[in-house]
TORPA-4810 file (N, C-alpha, C, O; in nm, 3 decimals):
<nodes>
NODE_1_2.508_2.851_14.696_2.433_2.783_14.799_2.399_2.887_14.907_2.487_2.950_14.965_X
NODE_2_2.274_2.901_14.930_2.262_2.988_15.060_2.227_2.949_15.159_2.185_2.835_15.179_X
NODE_3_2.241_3.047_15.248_2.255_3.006_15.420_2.113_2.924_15.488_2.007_2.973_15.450_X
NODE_4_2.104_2.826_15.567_1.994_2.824_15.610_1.968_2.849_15.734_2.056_2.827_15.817_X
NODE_5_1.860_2.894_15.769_1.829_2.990_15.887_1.716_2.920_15.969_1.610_2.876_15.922_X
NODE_6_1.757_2.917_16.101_1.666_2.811_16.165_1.613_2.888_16.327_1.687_2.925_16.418_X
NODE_7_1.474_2.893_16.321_1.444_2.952_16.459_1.393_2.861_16.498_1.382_2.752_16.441_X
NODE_8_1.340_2.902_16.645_1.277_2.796_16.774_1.147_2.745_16.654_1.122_2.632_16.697_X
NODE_9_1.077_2.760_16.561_0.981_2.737_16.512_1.027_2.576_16.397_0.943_2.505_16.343_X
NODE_10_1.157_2.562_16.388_1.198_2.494_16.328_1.244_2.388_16.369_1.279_2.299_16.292_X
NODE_11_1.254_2.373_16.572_1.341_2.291_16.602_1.258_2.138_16.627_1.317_2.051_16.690_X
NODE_12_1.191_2.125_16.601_1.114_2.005_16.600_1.157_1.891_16.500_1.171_1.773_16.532_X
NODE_13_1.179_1.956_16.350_1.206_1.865_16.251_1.379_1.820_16.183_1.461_1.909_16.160_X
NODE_14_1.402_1.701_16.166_1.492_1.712_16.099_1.518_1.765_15.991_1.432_1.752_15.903_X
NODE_15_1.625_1.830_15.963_1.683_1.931_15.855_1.780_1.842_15.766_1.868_1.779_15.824_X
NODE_16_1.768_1.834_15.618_1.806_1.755_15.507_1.945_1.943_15.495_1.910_2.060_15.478_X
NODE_17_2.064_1.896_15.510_2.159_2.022_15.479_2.254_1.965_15.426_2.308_1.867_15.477_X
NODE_18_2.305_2.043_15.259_2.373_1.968_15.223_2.516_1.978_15.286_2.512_2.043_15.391_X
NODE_19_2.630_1.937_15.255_2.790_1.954_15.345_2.824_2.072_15.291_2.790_2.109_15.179_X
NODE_20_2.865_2.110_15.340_2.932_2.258_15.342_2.868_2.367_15.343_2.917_2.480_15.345_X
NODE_21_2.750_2.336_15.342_2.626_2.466_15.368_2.653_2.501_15.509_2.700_2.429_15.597_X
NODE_22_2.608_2.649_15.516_2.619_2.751_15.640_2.514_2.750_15.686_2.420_2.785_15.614_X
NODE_23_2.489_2.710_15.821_2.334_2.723_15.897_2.371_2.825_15.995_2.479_2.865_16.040_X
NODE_24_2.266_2.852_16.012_2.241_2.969_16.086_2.150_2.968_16.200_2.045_3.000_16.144_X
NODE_25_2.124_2.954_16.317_2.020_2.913_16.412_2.003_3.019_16.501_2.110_3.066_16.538_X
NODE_26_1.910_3.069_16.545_1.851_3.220_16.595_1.757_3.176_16.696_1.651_3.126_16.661_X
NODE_27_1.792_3.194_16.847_1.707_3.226_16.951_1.710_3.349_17.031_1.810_3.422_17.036_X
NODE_28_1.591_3.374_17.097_1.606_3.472_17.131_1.676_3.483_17.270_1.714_3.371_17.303_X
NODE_29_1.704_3.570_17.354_1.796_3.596_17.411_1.807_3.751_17.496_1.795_3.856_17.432_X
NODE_30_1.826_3.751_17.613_1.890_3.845_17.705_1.987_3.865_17.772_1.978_3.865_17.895_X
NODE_31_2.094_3.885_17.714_2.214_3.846_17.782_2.235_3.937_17.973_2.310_3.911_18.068_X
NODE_32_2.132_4.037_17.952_2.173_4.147_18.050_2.161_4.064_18.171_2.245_4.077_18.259_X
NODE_33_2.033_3.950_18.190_1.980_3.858_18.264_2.076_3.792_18.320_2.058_3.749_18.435_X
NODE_34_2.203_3.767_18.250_2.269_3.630_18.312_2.253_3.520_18.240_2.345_3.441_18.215_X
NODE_35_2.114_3.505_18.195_2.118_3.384_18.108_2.157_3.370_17.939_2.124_3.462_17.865_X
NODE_36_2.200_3.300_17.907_2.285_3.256_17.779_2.262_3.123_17.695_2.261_3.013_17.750_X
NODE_37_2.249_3.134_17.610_2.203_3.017_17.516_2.371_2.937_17.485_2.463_2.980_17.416_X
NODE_38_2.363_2.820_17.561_2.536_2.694_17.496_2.470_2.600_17.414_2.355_2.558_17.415_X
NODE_39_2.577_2.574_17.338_2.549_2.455_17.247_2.603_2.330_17.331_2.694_2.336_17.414_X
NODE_40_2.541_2.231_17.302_2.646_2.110_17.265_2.596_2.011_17.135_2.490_2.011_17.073_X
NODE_41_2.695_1.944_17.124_2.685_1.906_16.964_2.702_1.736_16.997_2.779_1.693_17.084_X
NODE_42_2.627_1.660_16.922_2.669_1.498_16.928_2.744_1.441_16.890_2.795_1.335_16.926_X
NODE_43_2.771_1.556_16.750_2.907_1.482_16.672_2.993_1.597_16.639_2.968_1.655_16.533_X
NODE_44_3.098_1.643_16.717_3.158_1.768_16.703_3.257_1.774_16.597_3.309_1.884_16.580_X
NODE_45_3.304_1.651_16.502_3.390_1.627_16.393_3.236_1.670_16.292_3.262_1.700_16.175_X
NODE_46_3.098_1.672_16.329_3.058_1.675_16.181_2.984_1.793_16.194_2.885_1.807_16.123_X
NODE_47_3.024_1.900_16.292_2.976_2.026_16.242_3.086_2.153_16.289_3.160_2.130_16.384_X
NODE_48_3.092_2.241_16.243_3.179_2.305_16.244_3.129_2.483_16.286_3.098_2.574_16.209_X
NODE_49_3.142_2.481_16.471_3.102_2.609_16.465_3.197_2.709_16.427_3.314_2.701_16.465_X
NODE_50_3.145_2.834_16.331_3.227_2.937_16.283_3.159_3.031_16.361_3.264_3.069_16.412_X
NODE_51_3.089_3.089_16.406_3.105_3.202_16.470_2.937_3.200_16.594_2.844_3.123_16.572_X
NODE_52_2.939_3.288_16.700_2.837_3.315_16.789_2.812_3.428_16.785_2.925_3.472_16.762_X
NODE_53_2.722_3.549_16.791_2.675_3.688_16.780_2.578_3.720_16.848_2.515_3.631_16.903_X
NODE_54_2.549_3.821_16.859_2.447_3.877_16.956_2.396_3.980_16.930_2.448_4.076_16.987_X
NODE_55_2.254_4.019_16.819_2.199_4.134_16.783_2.049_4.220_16.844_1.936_4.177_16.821_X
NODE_56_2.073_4.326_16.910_2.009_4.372_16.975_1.863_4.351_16.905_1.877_4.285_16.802_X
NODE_57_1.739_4.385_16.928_1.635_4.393_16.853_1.636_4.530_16.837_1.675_4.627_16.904_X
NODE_58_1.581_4.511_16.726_1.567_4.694_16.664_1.462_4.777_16.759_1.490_4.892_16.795_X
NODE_59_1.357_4.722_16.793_1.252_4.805_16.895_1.301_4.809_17.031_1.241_4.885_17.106_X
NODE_60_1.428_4.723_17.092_1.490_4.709_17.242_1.531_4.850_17.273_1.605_4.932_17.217_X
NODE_61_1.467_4.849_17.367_1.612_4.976_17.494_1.726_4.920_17.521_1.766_4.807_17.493_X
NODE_62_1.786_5.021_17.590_1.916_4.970_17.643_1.879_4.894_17.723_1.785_4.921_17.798_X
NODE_63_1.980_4.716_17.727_1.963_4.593_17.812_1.867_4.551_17.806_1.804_4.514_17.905_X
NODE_64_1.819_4.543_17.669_1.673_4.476_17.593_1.706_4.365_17.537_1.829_4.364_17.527_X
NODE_65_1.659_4.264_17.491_1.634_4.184_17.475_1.683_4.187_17.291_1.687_4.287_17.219_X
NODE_66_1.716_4.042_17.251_1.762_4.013_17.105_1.787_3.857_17.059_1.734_3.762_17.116_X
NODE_67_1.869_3.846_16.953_1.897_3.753_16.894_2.060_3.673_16.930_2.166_3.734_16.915_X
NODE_68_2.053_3.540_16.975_2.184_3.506_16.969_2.196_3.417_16.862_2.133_3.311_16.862_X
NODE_69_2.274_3.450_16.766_2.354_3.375_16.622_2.418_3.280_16.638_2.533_3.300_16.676_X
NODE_70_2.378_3.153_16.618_2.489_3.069_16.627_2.498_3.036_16.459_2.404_3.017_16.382_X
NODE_71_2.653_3.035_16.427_2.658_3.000_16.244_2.757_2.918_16.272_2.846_2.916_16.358_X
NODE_72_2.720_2.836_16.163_2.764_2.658_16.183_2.760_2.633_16.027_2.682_2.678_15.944_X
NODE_73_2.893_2.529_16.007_2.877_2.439_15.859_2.875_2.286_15.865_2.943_2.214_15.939_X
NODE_74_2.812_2.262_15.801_2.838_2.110_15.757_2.915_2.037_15.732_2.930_2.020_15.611_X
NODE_75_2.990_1.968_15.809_3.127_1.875_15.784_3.095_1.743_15.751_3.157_1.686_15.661_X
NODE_76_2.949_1.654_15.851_2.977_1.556_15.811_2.813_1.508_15.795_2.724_1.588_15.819_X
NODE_77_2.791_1.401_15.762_2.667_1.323_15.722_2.563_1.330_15.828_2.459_1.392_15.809_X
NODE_78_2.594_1.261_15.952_2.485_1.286_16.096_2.431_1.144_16.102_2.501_1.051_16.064_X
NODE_79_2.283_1.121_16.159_2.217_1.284_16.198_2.298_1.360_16.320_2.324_1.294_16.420_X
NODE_80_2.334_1.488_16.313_2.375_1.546_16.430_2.264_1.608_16.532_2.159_1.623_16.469_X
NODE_81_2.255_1.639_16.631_2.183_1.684_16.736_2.283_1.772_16.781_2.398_1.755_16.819_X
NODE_82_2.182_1.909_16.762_2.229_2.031_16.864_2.161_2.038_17.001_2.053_1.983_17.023_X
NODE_83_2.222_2.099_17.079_2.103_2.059_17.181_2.163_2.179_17.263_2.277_2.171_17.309_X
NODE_84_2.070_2.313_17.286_2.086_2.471_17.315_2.010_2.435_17.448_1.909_2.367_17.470_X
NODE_85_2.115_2.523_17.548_2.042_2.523_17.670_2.074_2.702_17.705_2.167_2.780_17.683_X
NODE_86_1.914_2.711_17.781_1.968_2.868_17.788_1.955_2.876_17.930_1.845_2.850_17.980_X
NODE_87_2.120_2.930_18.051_2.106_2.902_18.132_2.229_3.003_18.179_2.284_3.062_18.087_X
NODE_88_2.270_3.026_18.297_2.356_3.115_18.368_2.491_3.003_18.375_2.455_2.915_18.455_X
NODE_89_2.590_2.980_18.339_2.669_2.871_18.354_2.730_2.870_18.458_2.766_2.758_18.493_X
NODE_90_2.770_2.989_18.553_2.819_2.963_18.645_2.770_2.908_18.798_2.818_2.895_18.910_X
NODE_91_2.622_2.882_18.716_2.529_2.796_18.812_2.512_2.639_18.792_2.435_2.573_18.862_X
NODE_92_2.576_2.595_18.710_2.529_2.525_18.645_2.382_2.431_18.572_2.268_2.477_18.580_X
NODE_93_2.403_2.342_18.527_2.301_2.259_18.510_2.113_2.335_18.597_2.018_2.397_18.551_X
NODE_94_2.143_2.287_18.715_2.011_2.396_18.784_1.972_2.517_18.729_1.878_2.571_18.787_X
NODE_95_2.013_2.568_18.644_1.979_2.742_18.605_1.938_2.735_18.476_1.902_2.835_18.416_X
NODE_96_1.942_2.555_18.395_1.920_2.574_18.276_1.743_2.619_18.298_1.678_2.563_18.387_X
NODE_97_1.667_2.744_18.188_1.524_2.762_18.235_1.498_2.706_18.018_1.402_2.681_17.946_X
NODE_98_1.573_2.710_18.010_1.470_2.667_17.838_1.582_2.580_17.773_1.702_2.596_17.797_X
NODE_99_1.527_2.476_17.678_1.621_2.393_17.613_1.569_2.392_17.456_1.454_2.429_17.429_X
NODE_100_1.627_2.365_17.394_1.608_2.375_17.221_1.664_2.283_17.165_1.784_2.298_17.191_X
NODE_101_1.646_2.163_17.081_1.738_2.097_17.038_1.642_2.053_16.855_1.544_1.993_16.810_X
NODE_102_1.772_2.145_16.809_1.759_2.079_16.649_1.851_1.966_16.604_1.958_1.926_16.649_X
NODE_103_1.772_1.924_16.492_1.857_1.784_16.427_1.853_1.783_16.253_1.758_1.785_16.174_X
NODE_104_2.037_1.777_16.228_2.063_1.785_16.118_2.137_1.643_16.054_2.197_1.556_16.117_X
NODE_105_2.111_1.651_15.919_2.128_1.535_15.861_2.220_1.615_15.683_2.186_1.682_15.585_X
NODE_106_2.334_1.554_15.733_2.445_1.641_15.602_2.388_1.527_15.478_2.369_1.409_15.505_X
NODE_107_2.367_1.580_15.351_2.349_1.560_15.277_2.411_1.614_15.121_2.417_1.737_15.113_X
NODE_108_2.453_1.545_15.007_2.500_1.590_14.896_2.421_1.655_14.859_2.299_1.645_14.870_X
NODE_109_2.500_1.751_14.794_2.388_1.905_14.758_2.318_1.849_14.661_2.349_1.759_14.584_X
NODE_110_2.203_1.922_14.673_2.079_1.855_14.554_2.008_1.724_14.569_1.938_1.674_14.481_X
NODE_111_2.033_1.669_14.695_1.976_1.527_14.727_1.885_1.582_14.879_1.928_1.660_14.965_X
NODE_112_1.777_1.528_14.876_1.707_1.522_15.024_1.754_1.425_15.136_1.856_1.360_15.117_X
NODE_113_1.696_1.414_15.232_1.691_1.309_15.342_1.716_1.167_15.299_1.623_1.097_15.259_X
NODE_114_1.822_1.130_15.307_1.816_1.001_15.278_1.743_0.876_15.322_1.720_0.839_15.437_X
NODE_115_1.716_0.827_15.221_1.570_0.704_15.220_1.615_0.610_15.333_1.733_0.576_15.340_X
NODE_116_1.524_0.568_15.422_1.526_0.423_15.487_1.534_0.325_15.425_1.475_0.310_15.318_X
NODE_117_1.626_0.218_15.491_1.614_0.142_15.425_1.523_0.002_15.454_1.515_-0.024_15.574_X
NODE_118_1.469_-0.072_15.383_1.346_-0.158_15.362_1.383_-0.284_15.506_1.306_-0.377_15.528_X
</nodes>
C-alpha cells in the first residue's frame, strides 16, 4: 500500500483512505517567520499522528522557505477533519494568517467512499 500525499491543492475534497494507510500532507511553510502550521483533528482516536518534519526547498537560502510534513495513519472510519492553522502560537488564535482543512474518510482497502444511503 503506498503513501498518500496531499497538498493545499487537495484540500477541498474528501479523501476515500483505506485504515492503516500512511498520509502524508505538505504545506508550505517558513518557520524563520514565527509562523507554523498546528493541526487539530476531530476525531483524535481515528487518526494517528506519527511524525512532523520540516524540509528546506532545494532552491531556498539560508532561512528560506519549505515544506512542513505532517505523516499520519488511519485508525478509524471518520469522516475525520484536519483542520491546519498556520500561525505564531504564542500569540494565539489572532496570528492565525492561513487555514487549511482536509477531510478523510477510513475505508477497507480496495473499497471507495462509502455509498449514501437512500
Amino acid at each position: 500500500m503506498s503513501e498518500l500525499i496531499l497538498t493545499d491543492a487537495e484540500s477541498v475534497t474528501l479523501h476515500a483512505v483505506p485504515l492503516d494507510q500512511t498520509v502524508q500532507i505538505q504545506l508550505a511553510e517558513n518557520p524563520t517567520t514565527g509562523y507554523r502550521w498546528a493541526l487539530e483533528v476531530s476525531d483524535p482516536g481515528a487518526v494517528e499522528l506519527m511524525d512532523t518534519s520540516w524540509q528546506i526547498a532545494p532552491d531556498a537560502a539560508i532561512g528560506g522557505g519549505g515544506m512542513r510534513i505532517f505523516k499520519l495513519r488511519m485508525r478509524g472510519k471518520g469522516p475525520i477533519r484536519l483542520d491546519f492553522k498556520l500561525g505564531r502560537s504564542w500569540q494565539g488564535e489572532s496570528a492565525v494568517i492561513e487555514r487549511r482543512q482536509f477531510s478523510l474518510e477510513g475505508v477497507a482497502e480496495g473499497t471507495g467512499l462509502p455509498k449514501e444511503e437512500p
